[in-house]
C-alpha positions in Angstrom: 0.0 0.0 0.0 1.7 3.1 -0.9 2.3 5.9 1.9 0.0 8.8 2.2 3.1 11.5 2.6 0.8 14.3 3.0 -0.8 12.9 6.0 2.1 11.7 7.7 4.4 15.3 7.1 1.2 17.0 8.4 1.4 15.2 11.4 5.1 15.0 11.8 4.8 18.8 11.4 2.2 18.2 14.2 5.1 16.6 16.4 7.5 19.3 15.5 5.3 22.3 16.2 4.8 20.6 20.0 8.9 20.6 19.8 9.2 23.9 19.0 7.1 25.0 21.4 8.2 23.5 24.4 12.0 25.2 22.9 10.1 28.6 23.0 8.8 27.9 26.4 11.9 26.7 28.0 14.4 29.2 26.8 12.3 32.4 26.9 9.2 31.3 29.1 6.7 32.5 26.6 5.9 30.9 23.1 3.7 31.3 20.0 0.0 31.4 21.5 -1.8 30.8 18.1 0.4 27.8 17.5 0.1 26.9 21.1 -4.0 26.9 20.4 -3.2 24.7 17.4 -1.7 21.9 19.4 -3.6 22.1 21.7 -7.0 21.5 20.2 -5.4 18.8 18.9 -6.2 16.7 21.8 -10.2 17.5 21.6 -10.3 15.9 18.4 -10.3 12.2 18.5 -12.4 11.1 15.8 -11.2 13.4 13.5 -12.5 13.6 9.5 -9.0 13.5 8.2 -5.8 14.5 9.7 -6.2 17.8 8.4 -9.0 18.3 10.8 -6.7 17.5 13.8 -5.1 20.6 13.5 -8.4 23.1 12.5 -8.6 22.2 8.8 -6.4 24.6 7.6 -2.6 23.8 6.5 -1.6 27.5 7.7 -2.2 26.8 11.6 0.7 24.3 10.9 3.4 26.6 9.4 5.8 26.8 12.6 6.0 22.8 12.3 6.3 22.4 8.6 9.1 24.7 9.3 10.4 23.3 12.4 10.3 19.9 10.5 12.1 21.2 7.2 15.2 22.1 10.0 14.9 18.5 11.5 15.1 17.1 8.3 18.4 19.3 7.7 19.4 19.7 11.4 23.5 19.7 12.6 24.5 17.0 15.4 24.5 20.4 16.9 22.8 23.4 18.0 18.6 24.5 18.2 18.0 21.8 15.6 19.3 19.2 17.5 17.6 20.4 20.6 14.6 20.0 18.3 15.3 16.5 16.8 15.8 15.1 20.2 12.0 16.1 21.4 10.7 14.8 18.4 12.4 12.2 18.6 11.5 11.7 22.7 8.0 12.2 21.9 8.1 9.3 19.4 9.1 7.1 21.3 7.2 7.6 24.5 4.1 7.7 22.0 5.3 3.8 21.3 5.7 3.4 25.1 1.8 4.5 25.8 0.5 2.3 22.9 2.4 -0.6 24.0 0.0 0.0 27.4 -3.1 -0.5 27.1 -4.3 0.4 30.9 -2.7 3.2 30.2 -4.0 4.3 26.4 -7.3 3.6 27.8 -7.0 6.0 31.1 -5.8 8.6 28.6 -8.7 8.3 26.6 -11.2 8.3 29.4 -9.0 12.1 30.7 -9.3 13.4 27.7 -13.3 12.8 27.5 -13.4 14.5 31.4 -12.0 17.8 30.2 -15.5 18.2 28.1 -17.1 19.3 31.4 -14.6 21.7 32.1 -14.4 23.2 28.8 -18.1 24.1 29.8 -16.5 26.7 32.0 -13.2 27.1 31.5 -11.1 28.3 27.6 -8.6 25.8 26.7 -5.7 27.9 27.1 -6.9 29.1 30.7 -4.4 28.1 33.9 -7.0 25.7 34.9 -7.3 23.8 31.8 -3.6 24.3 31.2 -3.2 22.7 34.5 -5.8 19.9 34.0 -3.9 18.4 30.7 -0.7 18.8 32.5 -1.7 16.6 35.0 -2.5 14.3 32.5 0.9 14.2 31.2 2.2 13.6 34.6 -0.4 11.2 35.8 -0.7 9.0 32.5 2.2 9.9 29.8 5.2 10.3 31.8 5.0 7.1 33.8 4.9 5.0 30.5 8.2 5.7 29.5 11.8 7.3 29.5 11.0 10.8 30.8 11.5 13.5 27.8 14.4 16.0 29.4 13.7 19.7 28.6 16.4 22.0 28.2 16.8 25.6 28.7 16.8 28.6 31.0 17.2 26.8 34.9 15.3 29.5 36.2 12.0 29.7 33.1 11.9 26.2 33.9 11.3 26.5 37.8 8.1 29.0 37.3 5.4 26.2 37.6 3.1 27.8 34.8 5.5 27.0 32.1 5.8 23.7 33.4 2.6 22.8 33.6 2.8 25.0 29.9 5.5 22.9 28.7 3.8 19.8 30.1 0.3 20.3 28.7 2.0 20.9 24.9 4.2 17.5 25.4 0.6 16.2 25.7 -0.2 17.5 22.3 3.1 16.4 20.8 2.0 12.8 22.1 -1.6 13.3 19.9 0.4 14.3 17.1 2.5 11.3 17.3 -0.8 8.8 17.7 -1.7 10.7 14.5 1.3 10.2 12.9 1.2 5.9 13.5 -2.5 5.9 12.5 -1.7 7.2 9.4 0.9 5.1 8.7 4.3 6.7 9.6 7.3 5.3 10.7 10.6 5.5 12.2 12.1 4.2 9.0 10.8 6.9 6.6 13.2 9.2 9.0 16.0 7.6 7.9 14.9 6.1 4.3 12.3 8.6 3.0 13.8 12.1 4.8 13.7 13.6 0.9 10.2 12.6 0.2 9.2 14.5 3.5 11.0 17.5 2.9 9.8 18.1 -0.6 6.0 17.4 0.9 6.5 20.1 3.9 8.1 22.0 1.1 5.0 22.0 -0.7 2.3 22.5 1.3 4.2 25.1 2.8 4.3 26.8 -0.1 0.4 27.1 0.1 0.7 28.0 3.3 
């Protein structure tokens, strides 16, 4: 069956814009709130129409990771990029972690239904809901695998509101990286198909 690569760059881009993110957050304590409102929505859409869907229809709310992913694709052993390849890569693999555990995919699943009552009262990007999906990282994600180890500014990364920030967007990296599995991406294509990704990020961010 031949790949969908439109799919599976959108939702690597997905992954990367998560990365990129938590970067912002960690080294200047703020980052990108549209993109953060992106990724976040992410999670509220589990039985999406397409993938596109997943991230509000629209191929421009996904520019900072098409990017993001275009500099992972071309990233130094060194330096931001690599920063960036390693959360991508972290958040991969943890993703594998969670599916692997079904207790704990299932637990997820039932977390992420719960926040529909709060959503009644609370915006998504509100302290309290902020709050309420980082605890779900902590609670559900984090114990299922090798902890993902965020760099940057010692003192940003004390303040609790950009932990529970950083936290709460890890969560959407994980969606992205569900995402990416169910529609049929790999670990391989990163190695064997990097060319074929970049000219499709390339490309639709050229509509962008």
């Amino acid at each position: 069956m031949a790949k969908n690569y439109y799919d599976i760059t959108l939702a690597l881009a997905g992954i990367c814009q998560a990365a990129r993110l938590v970067q912002q957050l960690a080294h200047e304590g703020n980052c990108a709130q549209e993109e953060m409102s992106v990724s976040l929505r992410s999670l509220l859409e589990m039985n999406p129409a397409s993938t596109l869907a997943v991230y509000g229809n629209n191929e421009a709310n996904l520019k900072m990771g098409l990017e993001t992913l275009l500099g992972v694709l071309n990233a130094n052993r060194q330096g931001p990029g690599a920063e960036l390849t390693r959360y991508a890569l972290s958040l991969m693999v943890l993703e594998r972690k969670l599916y692997a555990n079904k207790a704990a995919m299932n637990q997820l699943g039932e977390r992420i239904d719960q926040l529909d009552r709060q959503l009644a009262h609370f915006e998504l990007e509100s302290d309290t809901m902020i709050s309420s999906l980082a605890s779900i990282y902590v609670d559900v994600v984090s114990p299922a695998g090798p902890r993902i180890q965020v760099t940057g500014s010692p003192t940003i990364l004390q303040n609790s509101q950009v932990q529970a920030k950083v936290r709460a967007i890890l969560l959407a990296g994980i969606r992205s990286a569900v995402l990416w599995h169910q529609v049929g991406g790999g670990r391989l294509q990163l190695m064997f198909s990097r060319n074929r990704l970049f000219e499709q990020a390339k490309n639709i961010l050229a509509h962008c």
